[in-house]
TITORDREN-324623 format. One record per residue (C-alpha): residue number from 1; x, y, z. Coordinates in steps of 0.1 Angstrom, whole numbers, always signed. Example, Ala and Ser with C-alpha at 12.3 -4.5 7.8 and 13.67 -1.06 7.14 Angstrom:
resi|c1|c2|c3
1|+123|-45|+78 $
2|+137|-11|+71 $
//
This chain:
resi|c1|c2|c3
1|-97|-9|+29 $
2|-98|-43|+51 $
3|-60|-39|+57 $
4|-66|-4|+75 $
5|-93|-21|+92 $
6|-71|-45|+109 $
7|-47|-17|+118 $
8|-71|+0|+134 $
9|-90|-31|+153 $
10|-53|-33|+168 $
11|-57|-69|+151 $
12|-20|-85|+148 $
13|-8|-88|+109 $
14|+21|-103|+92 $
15|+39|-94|+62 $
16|+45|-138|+55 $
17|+26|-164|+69 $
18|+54|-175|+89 $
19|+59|-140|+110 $
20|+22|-131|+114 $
21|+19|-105|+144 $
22|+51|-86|+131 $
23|+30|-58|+121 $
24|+47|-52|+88 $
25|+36|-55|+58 $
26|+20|-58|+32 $
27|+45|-80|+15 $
28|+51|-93|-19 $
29|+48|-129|-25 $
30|+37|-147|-56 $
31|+6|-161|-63 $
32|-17|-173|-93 $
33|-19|-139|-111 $
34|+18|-136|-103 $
35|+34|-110|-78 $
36|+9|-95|-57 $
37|+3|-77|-18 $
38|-6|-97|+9 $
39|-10|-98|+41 $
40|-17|-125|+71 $
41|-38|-125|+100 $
42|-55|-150|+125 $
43|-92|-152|+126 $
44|-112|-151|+159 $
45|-111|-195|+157 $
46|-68|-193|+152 $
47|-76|-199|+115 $
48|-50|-180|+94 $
49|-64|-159|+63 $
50|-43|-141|+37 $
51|-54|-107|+16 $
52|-40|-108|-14 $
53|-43|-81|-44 $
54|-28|-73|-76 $
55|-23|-43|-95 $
//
């Protein structure tokens, strides 16, 4: 639900941290629970926030 949000605020996403704004996405990447989706965004302040869910 967030992630269409964003795509529909027009608000710049990334599929890895490191490409934020390529409007792909959601990627894969592992985390504590182990593989899961994510995506990466800026906040209003430049701060950079990741989703991240698992199935």
């Amino acid at each position: 639900m967030l992630f269409r949000r964003l795509q529909d605020l027009s608000v710049p996403y990334g599929d890895s941290f490191h490409v934020v704004g390529n409007n792909q996405g959601p990627g894969i990447e592992l985390g504590s629970r182990g593989n899961g989706k994510t995506v990466y965004f800026f906040d209003p302040s430049k701060h950079l926030l990741e989703i991240r869910t698992y199935d």
